[in-house]
Structures are given as C-alpha cells and as structure tokens.
Backbone as CSV, one residue per row, in Angstrom:
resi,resn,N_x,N_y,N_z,CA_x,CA_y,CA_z,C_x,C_y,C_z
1,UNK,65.935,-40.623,4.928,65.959,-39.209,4.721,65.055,-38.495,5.722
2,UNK,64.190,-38.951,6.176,62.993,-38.185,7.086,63.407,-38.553,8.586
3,UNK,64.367,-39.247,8.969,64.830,-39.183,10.027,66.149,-38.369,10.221
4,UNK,66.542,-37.739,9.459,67.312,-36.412,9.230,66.775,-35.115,10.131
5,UNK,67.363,-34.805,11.168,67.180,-33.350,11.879,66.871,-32.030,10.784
6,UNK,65.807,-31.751,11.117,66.040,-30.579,10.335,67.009,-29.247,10.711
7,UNK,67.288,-28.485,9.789,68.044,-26.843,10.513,67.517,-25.845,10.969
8,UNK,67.652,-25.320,12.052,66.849,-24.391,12.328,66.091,-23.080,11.757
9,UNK,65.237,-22.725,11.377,64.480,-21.791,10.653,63.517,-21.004,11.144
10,UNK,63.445,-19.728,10.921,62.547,-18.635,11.584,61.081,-18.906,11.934
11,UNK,60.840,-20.396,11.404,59.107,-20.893,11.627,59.287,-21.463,12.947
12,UNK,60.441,-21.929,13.438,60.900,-22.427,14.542,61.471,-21.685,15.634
13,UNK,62.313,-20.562,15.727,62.967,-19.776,16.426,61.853,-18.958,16.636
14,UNK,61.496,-19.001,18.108,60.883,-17.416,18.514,61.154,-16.448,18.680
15,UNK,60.531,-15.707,17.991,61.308,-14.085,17.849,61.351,-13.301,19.401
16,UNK,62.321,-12.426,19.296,62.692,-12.325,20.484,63.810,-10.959,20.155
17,UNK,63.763,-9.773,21.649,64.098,-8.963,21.244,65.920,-8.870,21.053
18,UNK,66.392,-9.597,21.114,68.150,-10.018,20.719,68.260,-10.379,19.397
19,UNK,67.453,-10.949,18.494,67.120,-10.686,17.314,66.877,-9.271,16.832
20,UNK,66.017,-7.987,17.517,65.990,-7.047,16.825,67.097,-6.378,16.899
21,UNK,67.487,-6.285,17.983,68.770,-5.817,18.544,69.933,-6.304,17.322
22,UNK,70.011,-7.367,16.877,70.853,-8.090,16.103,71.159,-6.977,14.623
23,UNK,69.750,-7.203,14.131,69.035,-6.930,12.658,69.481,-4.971,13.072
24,UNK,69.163,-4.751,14.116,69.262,-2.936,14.244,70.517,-2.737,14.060
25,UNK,71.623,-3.464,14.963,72.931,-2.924,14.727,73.738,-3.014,13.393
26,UNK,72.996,-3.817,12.363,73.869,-3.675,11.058,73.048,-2.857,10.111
27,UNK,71.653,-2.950,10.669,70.958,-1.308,9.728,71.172,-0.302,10.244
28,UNK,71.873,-0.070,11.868,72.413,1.316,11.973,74.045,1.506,11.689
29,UNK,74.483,0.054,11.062,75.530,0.328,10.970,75.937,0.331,9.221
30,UNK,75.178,-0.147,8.887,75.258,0.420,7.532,74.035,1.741,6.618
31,UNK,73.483,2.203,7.790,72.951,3.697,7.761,74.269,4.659,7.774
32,UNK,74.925,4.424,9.321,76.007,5.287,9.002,76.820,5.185,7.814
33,UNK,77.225,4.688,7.137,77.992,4.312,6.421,77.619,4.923,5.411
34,UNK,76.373,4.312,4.580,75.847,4.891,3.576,75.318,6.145,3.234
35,UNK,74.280,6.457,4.722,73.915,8.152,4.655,74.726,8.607,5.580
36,UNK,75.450,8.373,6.407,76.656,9.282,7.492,77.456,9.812,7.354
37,UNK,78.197,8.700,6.477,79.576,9.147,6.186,79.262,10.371,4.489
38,UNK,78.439,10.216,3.645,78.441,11.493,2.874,78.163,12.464,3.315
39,UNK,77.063,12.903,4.575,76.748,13.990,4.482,77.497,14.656,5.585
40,UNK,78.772,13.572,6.248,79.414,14.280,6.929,80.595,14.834,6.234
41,UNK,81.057,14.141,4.792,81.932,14.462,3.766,81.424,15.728,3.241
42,UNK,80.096,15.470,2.692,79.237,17.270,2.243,79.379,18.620,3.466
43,UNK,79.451,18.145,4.342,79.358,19.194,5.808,81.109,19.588,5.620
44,UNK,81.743,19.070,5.598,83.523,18.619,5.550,83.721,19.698,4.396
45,UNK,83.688,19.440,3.369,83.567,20.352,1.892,82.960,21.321,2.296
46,UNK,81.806,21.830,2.588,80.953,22.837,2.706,81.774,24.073,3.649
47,UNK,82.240,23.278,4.686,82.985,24.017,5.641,84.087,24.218,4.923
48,UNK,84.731,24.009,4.531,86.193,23.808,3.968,85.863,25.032,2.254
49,UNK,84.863,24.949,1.896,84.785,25.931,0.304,84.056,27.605,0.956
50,UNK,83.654,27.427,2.197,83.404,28.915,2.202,82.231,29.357,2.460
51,UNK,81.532,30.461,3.010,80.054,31.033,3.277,79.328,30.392,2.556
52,UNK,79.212,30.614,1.399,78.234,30.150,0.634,77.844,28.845,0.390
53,UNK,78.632,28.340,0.878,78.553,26.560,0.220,77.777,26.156,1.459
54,UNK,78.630,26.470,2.920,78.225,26.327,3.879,77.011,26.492,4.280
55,UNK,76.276,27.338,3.826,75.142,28.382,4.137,73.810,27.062,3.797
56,UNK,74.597,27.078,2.318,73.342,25.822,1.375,73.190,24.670,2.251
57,UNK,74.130,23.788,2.782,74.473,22.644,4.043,73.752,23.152,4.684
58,UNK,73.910,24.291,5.467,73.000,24.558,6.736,71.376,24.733,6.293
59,UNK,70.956,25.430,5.232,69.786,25.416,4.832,68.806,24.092,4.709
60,UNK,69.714,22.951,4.055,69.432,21.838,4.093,69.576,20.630,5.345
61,UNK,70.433,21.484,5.893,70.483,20.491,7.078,69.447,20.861,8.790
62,UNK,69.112,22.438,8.610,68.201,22.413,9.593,66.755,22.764,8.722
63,UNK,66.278,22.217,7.280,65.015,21.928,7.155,64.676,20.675,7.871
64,UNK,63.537,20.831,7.381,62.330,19.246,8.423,62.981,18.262,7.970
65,UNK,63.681,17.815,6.462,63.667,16.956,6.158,65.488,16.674,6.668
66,UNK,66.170,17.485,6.913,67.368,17.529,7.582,67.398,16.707,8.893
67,UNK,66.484,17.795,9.605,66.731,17.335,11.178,65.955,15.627,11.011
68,UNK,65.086,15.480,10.300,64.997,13.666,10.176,65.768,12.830,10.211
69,UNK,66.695,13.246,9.033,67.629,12.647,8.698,68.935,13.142,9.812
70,UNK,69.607,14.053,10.428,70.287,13.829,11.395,69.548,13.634,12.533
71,UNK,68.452,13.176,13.151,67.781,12.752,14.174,68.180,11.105,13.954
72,UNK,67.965,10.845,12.768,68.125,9.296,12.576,69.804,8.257,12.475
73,UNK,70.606,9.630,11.795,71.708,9.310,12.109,72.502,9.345,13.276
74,UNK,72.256,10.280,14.549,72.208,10.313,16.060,71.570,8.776,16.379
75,UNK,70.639,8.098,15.740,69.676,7.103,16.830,70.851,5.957,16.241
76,UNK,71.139,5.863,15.049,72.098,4.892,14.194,73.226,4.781,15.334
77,UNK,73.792,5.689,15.521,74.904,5.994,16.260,74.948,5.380,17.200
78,UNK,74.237,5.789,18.216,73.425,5.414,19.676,73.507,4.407,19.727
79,UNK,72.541,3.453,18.491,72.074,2.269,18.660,73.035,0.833,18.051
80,UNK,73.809,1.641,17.366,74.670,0.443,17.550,76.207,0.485,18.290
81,UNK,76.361,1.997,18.583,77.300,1.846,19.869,76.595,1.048,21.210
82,UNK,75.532,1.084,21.493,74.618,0.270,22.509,74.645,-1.040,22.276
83,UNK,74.627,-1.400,20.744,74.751,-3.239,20.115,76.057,-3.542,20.682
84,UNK,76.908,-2.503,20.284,78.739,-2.820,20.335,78.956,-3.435,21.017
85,UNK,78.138,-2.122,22.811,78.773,-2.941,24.022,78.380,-4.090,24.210
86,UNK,76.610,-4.337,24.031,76.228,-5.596,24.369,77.077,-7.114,23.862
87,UNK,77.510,-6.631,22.440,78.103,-7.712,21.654,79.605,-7.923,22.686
88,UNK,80.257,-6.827,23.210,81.345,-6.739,23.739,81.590,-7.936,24.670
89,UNK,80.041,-7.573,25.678,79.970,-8.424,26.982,79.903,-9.510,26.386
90,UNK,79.134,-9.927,25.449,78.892,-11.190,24.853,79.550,-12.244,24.543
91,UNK,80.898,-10.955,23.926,82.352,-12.006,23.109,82.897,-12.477,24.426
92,UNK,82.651,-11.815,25.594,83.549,-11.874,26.954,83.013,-13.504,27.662
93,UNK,81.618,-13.620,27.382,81.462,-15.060,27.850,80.270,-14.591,28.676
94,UNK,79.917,-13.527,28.909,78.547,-13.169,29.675,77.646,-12.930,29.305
95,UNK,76.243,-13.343,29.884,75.064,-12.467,29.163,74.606,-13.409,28.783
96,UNK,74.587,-15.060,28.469,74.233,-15.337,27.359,72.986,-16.309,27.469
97,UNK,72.182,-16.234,29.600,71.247,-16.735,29.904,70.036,-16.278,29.312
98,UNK,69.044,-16.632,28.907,67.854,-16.317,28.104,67.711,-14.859,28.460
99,UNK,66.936,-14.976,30.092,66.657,-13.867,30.870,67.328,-12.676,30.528
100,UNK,68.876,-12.671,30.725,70.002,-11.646,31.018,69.945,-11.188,29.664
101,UNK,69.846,-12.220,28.450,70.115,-11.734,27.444,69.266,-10.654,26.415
102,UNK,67.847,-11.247,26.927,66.619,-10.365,26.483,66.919,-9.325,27.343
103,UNK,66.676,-8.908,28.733,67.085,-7.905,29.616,67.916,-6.877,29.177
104,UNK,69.100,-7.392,28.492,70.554,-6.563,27.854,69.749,-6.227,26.799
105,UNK,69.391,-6.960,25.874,68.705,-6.360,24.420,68.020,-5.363,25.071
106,UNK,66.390,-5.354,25.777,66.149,-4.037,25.921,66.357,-2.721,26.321
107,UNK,67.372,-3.280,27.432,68.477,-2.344,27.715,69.361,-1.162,26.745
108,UNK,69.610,-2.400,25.495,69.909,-1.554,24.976,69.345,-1.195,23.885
109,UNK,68.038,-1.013,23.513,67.487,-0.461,22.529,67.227,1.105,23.157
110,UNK,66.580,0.489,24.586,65.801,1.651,25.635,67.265,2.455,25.737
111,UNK,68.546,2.377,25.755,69.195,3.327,26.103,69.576,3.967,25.019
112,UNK,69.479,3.457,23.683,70.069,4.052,22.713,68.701,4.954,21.983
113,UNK,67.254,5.034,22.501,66.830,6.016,22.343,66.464,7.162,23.080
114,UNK,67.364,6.663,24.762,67.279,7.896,25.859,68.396,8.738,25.460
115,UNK,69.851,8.041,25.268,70.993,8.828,24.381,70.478,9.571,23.160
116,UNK,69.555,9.401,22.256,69.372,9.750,21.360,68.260,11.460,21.544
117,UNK,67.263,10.996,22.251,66.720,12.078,23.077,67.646,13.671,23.757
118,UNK,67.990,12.543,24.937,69.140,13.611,25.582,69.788,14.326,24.781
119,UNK,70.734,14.118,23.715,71.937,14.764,22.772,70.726,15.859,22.183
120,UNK,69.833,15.452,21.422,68.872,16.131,21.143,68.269,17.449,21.774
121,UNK,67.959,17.263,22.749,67.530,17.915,23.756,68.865,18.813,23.946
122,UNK,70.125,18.672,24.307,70.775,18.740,24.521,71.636,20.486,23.322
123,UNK,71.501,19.399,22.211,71.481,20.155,20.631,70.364,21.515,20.767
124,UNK,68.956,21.082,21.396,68.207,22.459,21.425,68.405,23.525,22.039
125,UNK,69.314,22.969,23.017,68.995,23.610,24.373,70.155,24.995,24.040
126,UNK,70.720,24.494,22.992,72.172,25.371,23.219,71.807,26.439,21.751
C-alpha cells in the first residue's frame, strides 16, 4: 500500500497565476449569472413599466452601492471574456509551456482590468 503513488493535491501543486485565472473565470462567471442576469432583468422591467419604475432603477443603480456592484459586473465580464480567449488558445493546442502559460494568465487578468477601467472611464466621460 505505501508504494502506491499518491494524487496530486494543493500541498503539492504550486500555486501559480493560471490557477487564479482558473478559480476567476467561474466566479466571474457565475457572478454574471447570479447578480447579472437579475439586475439586467430589473433594468429590462423597469424600462419596459414606465418613468417611475425606471427612475427607482436609476436611483439605485447610480448610488455608491450601485456603481460597486455594476463596476464589478463590468470586471466579471472582462474577466472571463479574457479567461474565454485564453481557454480558446488552450483548447487549440497552444500556450501550454509553463512560461507562455503564466505570461497568458497575467495577460489576462492585467487586461481584463485595463478593459474594465477604460469602459469606465469611458461610461464617465460621456
């Protein structure tokens, strides 16, 4: 029995940023899901019942605690359309040297909070 391989386990695997990258794209992808898709259903209704309904949405959606919460659903977005592609190249057969692969992970964390910025910026500006 003790000459049995063990399975690999997180005391063993060094953490590494293709792991966060990993773990981010299904918490931004089940962010959208869970807080995205209602409050884009509430925005949907709101628009759709009239001034007033609308008005309340907008009240709530450009308080502090609004723009958090659509600041975070923008980074969700970002960040796992940024996982997507990486995963894309991935399924394709590339990427998958240590180097290249950490490189791509930060790549795409770092781009999915310059996208996230920009739109932002972008959102103020107008």
């Amino acid at each position: 029995m003790s000459n049995r391989p063990l399975s690999p386990h997180l005391q063993i695997w060094k953490w590494g940023p293709h792991m966060l990258v990993s773990i981010l794209h299904r918490v931004a992808g089940d962010g959208m899901a869970l807080v995205g898709l209602p409050i884009l259903l509430w925005w949907l209704s709101a628009l759709a019942s009239g001034p007033e309904a609308y008005a309340t949405f907008t009240d709530h959606a450009m308080s502090w605690y609004g723009i958090i919460v659509l600041v975070g659903i923008s980074w969700a977005f970002f960040s796992h359309m940024c996982s997507g592609i990486r995963h894309f190249v991935l399924d394709m057969g590339a990427g998958y040297e240590l180097d290249i692969n950490r490189i791509f992970s930060i790549v795409s964390i770092g781009t999915a909070i310059v996208l996230t910025v920009a739109f932002w910026a972008g959102v103020m500006w107008l």
